[in-house]
N, C-alpha and C positions, 0 to 999 in steps of 0.2 A: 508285154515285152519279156522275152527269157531272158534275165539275167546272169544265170550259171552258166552261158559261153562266154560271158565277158573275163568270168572267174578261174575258168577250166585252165589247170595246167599245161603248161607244153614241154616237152621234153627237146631236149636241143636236136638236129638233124644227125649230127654223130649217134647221140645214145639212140635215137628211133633205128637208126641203119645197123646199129650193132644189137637189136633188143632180143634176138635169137640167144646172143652170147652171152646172155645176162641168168643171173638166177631168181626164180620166182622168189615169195616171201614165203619164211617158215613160220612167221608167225604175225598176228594181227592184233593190233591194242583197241581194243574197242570199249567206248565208255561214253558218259553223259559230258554235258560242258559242265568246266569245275571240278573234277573228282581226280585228277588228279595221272591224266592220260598223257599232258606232254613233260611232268615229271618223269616217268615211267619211260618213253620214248627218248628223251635224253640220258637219263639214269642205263638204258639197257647198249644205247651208243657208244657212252664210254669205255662200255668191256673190248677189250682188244680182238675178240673173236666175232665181234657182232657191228656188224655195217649196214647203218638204215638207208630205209631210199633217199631220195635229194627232196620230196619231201613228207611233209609229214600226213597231210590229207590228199589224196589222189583223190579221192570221191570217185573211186570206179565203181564200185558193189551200188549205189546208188542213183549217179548224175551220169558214168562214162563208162558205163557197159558198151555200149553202142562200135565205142571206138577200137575196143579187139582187142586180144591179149599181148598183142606187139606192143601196142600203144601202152600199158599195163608195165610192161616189163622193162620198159625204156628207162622204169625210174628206179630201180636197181642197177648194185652192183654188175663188175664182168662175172663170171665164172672164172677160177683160178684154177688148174687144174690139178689135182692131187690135194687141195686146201678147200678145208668145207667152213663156210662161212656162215651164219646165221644173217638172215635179213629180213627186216620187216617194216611195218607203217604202220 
């Protein structure tokens, strides 16, 4: 039995129909369990210039390649225009 569709995120049907409008991530926190990755993830959220996605593991690079870079992008920010935002998972 695959367990990891049970787990797989979904992004609301707004953010999927807007996932064009959205910005990819500028950057990626990649670490072991316990070293100290969703300190760092909330620590870089609270800068005013930096908006993570809604969440914190998409597991796309691993479990949800499959599902396309729409599906991907759904779970960021909009695009602001003239306003560069930093965003990441």
């Amino acid at each position: 039995m695959n367990l990891h569709r049970f787990f797989t995120p979904r992004p609301s049907i707004f953010r999927y129909l807007t996932a064009t409008l959205r910005v990819l991530p500028s950057y990626l926190i990649i670490g072991g369990q316990r070293c100290g990755t969703s300190s760092l993830f909330h620590y870089l959220g609270a800068h005013p210039d930096v908006n993570n996605s809604i969440r914190k593991e998409t597991h796309y690079f691993d479990l949800n390649f499959d599902k396309g870079l729409r599906w991907y992008s759904a779970f960021f920010p909009l695009s602001i225009e003239g306003k560069f935002v930093h965003t990441g998972e």
